[in-house]
C-alpha positions as CSV (number, residue, x, y, z in Angstrom):
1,X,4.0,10.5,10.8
2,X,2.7,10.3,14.5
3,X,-0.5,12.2,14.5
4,X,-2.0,13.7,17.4
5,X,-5.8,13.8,17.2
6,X,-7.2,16.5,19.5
7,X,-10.8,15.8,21.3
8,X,-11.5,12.3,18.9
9,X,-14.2,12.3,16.8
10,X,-15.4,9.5,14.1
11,X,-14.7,11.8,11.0
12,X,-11.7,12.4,13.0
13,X,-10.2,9.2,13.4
14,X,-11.2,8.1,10.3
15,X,-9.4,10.8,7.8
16,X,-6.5,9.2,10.0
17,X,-7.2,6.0,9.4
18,X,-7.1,6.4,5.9
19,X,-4.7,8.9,5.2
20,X,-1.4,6.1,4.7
21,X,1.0,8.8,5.5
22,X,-0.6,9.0,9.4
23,X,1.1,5.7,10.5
24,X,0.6,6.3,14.4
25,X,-1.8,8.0,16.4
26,X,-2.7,8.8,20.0
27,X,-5.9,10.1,20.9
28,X,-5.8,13.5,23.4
29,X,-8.2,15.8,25.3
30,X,-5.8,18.8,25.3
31,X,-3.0,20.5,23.6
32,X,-0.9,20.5,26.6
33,X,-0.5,17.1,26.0
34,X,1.2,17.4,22.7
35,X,3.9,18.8,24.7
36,X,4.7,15.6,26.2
37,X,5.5,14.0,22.9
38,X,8.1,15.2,20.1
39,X,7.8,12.6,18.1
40,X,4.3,14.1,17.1
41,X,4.1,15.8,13.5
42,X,0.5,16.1,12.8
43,X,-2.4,17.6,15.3
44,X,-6.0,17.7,13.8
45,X,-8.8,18.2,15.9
46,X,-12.6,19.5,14.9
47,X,-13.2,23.3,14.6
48,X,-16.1,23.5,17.8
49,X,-15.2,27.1,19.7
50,X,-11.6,27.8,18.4
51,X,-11.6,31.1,17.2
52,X,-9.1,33.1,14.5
53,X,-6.9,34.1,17.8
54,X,-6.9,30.6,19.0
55,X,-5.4,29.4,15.9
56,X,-2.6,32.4,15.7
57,X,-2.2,30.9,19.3
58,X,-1.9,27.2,18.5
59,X,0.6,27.9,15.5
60,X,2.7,29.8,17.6
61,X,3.1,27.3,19.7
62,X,3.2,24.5,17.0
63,X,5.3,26.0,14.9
64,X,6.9,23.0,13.0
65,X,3.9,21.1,13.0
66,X,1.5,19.8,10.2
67,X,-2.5,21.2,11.7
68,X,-5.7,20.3,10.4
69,X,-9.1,22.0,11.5
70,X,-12.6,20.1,10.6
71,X,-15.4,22.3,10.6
72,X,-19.2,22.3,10.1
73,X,-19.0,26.3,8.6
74,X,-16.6,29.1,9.2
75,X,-16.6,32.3,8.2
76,X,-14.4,34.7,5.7
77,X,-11.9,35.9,8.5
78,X,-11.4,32.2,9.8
79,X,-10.8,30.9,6.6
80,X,-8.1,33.5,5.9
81,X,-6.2,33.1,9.7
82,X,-6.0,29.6,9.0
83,X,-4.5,30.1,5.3
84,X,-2.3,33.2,6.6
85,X,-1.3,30.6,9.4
86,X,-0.7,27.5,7.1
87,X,-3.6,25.2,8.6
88,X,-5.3,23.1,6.6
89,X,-9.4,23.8,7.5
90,X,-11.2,20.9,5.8
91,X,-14.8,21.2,5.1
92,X,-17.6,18.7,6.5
93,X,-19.7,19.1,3.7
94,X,-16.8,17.3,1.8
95,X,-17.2,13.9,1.2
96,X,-14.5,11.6,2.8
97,X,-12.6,10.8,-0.9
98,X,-12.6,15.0,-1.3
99,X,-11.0,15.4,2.4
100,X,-8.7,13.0,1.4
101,X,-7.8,14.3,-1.8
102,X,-7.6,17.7,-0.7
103,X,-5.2,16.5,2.5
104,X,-2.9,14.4,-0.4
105,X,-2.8,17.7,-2.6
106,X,-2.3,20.0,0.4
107,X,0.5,18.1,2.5
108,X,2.3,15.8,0.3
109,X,1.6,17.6,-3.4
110,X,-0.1,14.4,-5.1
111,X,-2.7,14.7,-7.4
112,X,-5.5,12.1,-8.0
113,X,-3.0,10.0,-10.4
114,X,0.2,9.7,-10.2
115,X,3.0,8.3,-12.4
116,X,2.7,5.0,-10.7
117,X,-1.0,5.1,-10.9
118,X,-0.5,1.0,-12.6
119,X,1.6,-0.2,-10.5
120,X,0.0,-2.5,-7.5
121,X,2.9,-3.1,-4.2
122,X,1.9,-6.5,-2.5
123,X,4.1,-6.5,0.8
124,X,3.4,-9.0,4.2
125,X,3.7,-8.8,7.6
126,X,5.6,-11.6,8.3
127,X,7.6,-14.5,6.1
128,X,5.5,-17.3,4.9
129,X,2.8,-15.2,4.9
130,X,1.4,-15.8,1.2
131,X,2.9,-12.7,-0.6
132,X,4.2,-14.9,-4.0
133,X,1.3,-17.1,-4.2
134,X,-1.4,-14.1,-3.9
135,X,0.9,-12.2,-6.4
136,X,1.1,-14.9,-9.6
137,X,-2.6,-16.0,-8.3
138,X,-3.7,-12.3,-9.1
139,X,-1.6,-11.6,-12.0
140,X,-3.0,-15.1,-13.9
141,X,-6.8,-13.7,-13.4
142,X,-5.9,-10.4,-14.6
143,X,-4.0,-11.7,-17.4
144,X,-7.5,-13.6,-18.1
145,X,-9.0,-10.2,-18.4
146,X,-7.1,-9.7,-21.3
147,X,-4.7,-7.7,-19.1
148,X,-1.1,-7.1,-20.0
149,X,0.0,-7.8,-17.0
150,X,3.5,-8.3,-15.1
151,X,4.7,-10.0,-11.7
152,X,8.2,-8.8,-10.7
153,X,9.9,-10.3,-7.5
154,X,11.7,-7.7,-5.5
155,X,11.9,-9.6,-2.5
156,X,15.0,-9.9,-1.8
157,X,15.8,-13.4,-0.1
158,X,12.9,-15.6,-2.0
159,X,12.8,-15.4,-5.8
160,X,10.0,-16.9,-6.2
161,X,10.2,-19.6,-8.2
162,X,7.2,-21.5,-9.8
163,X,7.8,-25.3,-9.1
164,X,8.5,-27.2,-12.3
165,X,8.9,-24.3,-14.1
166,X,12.4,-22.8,-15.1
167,X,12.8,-19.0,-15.4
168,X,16.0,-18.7,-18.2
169,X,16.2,-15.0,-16.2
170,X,15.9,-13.8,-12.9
171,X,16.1,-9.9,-10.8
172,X,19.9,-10.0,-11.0
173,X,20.6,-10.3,-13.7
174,X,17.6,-7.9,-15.3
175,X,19.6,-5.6,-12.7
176,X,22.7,-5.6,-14.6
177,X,21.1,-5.5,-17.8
178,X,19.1,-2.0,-17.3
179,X,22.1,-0.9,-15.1
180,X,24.4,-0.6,-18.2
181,X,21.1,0.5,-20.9
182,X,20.6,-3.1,-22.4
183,X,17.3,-3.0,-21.4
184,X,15.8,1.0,-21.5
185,X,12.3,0.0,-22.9
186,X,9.7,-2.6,-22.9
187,X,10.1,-4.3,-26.1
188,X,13.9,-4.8,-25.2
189,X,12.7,-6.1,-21.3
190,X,10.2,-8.4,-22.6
191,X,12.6,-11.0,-24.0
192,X,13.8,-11.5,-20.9
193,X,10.4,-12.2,-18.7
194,X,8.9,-15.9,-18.2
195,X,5.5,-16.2,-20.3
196,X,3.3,-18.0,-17.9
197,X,-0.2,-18.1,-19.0
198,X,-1.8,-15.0,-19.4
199,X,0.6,-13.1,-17.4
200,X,4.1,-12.4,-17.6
201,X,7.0,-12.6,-14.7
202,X,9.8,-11.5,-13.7
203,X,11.3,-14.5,-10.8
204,X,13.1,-12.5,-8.1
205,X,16.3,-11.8,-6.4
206,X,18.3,-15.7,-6.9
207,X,21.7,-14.8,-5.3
208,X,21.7,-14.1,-1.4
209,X,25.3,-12.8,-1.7
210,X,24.2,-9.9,-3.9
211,X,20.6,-9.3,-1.7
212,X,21.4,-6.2,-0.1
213,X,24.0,-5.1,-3.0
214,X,21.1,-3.7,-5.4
215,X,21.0,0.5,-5.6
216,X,17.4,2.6,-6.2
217,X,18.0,4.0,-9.3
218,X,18.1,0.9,-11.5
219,X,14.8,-1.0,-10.0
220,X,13.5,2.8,-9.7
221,X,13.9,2.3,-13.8
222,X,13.0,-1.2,-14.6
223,X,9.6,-0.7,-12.8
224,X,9.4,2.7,-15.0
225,X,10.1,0.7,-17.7
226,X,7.5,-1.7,-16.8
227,X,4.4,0.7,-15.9
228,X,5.0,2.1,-19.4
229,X,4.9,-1.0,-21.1
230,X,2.3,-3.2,-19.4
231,X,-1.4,-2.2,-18.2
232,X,-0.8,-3.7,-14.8
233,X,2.5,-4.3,-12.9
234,X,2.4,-6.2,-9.8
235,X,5.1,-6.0,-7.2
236,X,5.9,-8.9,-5.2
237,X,7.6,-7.1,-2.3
238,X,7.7,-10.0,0.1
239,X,8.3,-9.1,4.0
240,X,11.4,-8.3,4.5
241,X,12.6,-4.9,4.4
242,X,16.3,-4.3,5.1
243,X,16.7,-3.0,1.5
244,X,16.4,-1.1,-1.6
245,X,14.5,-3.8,-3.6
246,X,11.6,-3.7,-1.5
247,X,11.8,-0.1,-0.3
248,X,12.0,1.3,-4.2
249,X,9.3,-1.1,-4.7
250,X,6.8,0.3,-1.9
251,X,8.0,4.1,-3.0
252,X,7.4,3.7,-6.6
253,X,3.4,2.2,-6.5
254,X,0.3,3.8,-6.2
255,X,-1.3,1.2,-4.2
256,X,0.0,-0.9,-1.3
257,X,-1.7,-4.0,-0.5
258,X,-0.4,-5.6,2.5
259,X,-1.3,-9.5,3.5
260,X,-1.5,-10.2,7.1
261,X,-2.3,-13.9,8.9
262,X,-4.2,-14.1,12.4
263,X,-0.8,-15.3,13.8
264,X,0.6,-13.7,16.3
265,X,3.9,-13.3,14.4
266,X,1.5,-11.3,12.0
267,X,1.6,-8.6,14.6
268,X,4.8,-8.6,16.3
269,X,7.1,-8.8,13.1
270,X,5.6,-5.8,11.5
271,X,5.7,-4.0,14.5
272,X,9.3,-4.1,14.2
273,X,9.7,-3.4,10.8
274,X,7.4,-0.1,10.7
275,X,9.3,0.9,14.4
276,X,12.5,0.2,12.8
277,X,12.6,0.6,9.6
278,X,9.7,1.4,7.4
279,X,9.2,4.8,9.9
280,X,12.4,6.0,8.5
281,X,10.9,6.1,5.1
282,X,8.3,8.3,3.4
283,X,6.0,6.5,1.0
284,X,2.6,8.5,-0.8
285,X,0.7,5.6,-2.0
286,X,-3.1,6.6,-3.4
287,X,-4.6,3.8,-1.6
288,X,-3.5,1.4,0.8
289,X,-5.5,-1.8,1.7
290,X,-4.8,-5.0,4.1
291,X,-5.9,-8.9,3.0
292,X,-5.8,-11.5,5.4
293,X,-4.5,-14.9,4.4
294,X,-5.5,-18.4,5.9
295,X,-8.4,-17.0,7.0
296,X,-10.0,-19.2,9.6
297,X,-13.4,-17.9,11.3
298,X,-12.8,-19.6,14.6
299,X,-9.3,-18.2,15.4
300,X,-8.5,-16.3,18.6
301,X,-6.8,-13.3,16.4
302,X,-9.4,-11.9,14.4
303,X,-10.0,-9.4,11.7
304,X,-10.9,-6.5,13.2
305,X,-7.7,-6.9,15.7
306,X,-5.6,-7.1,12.6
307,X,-7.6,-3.9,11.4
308,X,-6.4,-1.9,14.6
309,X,-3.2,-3.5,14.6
310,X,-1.6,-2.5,11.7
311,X,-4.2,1.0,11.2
312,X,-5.7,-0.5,8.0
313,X,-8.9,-1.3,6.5
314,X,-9.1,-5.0,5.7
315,X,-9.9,-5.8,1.9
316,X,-11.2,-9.0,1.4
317,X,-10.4,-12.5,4.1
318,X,-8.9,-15.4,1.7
319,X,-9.9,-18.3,3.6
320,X,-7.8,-21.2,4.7
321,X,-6.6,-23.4,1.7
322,X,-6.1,-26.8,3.8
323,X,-3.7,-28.6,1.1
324,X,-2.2,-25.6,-0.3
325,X,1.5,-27.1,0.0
326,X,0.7,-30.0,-1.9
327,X,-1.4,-27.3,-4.3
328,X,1.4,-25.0,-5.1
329,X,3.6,-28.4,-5.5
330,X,1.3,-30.1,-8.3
331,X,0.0,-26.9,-9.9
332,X,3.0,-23.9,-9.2
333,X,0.0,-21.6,-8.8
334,X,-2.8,-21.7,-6.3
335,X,-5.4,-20.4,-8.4
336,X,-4.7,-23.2,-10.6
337,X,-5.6,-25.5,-8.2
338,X,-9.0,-24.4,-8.6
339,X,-9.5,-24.6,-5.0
340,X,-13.0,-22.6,-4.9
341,X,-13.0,-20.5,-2.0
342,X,-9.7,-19.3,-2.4
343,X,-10.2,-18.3,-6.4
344,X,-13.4,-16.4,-5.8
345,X,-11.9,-13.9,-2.9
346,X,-8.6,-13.8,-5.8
347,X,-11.5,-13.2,-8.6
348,X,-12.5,-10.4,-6.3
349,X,-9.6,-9.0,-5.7
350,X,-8.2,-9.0,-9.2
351,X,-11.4,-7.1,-10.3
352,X,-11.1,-4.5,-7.6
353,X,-7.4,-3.7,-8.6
354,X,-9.1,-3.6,-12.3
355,X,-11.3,-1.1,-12.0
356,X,-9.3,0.8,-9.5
357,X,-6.4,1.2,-11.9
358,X,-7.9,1.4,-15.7
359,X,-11.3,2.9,-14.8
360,X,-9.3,5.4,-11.9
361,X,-7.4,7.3,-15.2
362,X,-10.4,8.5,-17.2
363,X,-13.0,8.6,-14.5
364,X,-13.7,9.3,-10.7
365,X,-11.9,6.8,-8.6
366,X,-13.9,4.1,-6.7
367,X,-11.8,2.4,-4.0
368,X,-11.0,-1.1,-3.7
369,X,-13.0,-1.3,-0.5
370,X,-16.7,-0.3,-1.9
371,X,-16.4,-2.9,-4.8
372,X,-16.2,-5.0,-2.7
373,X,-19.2,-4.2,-0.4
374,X,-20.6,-3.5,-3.8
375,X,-20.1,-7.6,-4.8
376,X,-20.9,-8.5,-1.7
């Protein structure tokens, strides 16, 4: 939703910045601008001298837009033009989790948890980026933690595959299985999954003829299926997103992690497919982080570009794994390589999404990002 933010402050930008549905933003001095620009949805802007006829004015003249007033105090009669009016007026003595909650409640009717509150979307910004690798790397540590935990593929053109290792199943034909009820539960889907370790998997999409042939409801259920079943459920979205497989896969998980590189395809691709594509779409994830892969310190591209790029808070920098072909080759999964550097930022990771996910159902939430500033 393009989000106009009126007179920019700090708490301004960042209830934007971390509100996932608020995917683009322009920064203005004035209302009058807004006129300029119909592709805007959302205005917020900071309470300072608008008054109760100032905000009868502004929603007569906004009528089909989504307003959001931050203010220090306000009185009685305020409170009630803005909820007579259908603005949301937002506290600062809130903290920034409670604005957030009460914006995710308020404008898109999610609560805290929601059905998908287990299920972890791992998407990338371009091909080649690392999404696979990350996945089964993550989903073998949290197996370790005595995690039932699942990979499924639902990328559409890459299933995949661990080298040396031969999945008897694959997507497709899991597809056609809970299409026609074979498979309606977890003890009737587990036969079919690849026991690798400590974790189990679900290889992706094998048949490029039949990529774009796969309809919602029946992934919708198999990841349904899955989230019941299994503590953890890790999506391996990939980074392509000219389908259902991917698309079901980003609307049905609470929390979207997306790898980026400091390549310049990093920004360019994703550009495209959030301009083209992904825009089209409405997805309410809980949380919604950004890990950079191949992290080098000396690159021109660097972090904090990638933060402002792409409008996401970076999670944690895995750092560049020089022989990680020959790696994934000998070992199928990089964290078997026991390559330090990499496993310790994957260690990290998998802890975060841990206590994020099982500690997040009984008690307050703690996002991914202050573990890690708490580790650090």
């Amino acid at each position: 939703m393009k989000t106009a933010i009126v007179k920019p402050t700090e708490d301004l930008k960042r209830i934007v910045l971390l509100t996932s549905q608020f995917s683009d933003e322009i920064q203005i001095q004035s209302l009058d601008e807004i006129m300029k620009d119909r592709k805007i949805e959302v205005i917020i802007t900071e309470k300072n001298d608008l008054s109760s006829p100032d905000v009868i004015q502004m929603r007569d003249q906004f009528s089909n837009h989504k307003i959001l007033i931050l203010a220090d105090s306000v009185d009685a009669f305020f409170q009630k033009t803005c909820l007579a009016h259908d603005v949301l007026l937002i506290p600062k003595s809130l903290s920034e989790k409670e604005r957030l909650k009460l914006i995710q409640k308020s404008w898109f009717g999610l609560e805290d948890q929601t059905e998908f509150h287990n299920v972890v979307a791992i998407h990338g910004t371009h091909r080649q980026v690392g999404v696979t690798q990350i996945a089964l790397s993550l989903g073998l540590k949290l197996g370790d933690f005595n995690l039932k935990t699942l990979v499924i593929g639902l990328n559409p053109y890459n299933p995949g595959e661990i080298h040396n290792v031969e999945a008897p199943y694959s997507f497709e034909q899991i597809y056609d299985l809970v299409e026609n009820n074979v498979i309606t539960d977890g003890e009737s889907l587990t036969p079919y999954l690849l026991k690798q370790n400590s974790f189990y998997y679900l290889v992706g999409n094998r048949d490029y003829y039949k990529a774009l042939m796969f309809e919602k409801k029946p992934i919708e259920r198999l990841i349904h299926i899955a989230k019941d079943h299994f503590d953890i459920v890790l999506l391996d979205i990939g980074s392509f997103y000219d389908g259902h497989l991917p698309l079901t896969g980003l609307e049905c998980s609470n929390t979207h992690i997306l790898v980026s590189s400091q390549e310049s395809i990093s920004f360019s691709d994703y550009k495209r497919w959030k301009e083209q594509v992904l825009v089209r779409f409405s997805f309410h994830p809980k949380s919604i982080y950004q890990v950079v892969n191949k992290m080098a310190s000396r690159a021109i591209i660097t972090s904090k570009q990638l933060r402002d790029a792409h409008n996401i808070d970076i999670l944690a920098q895995i750092p560049y794994f020089p022989e990680a072909n020959d790696a994934e080759i000998e070992q199928g999964i990089l964290y078997q390589a026991d390559y330090r550097p990499f496993n310790k930022i994957i260690e990290g990771i998998a802890r975060a999404i841990q206590e994020e996910i099982l500690e997040g159902i009984n008690t307050p939430k703690k996002s991914l990002l202050n573990f890690f500033k708490r580790e650090s």
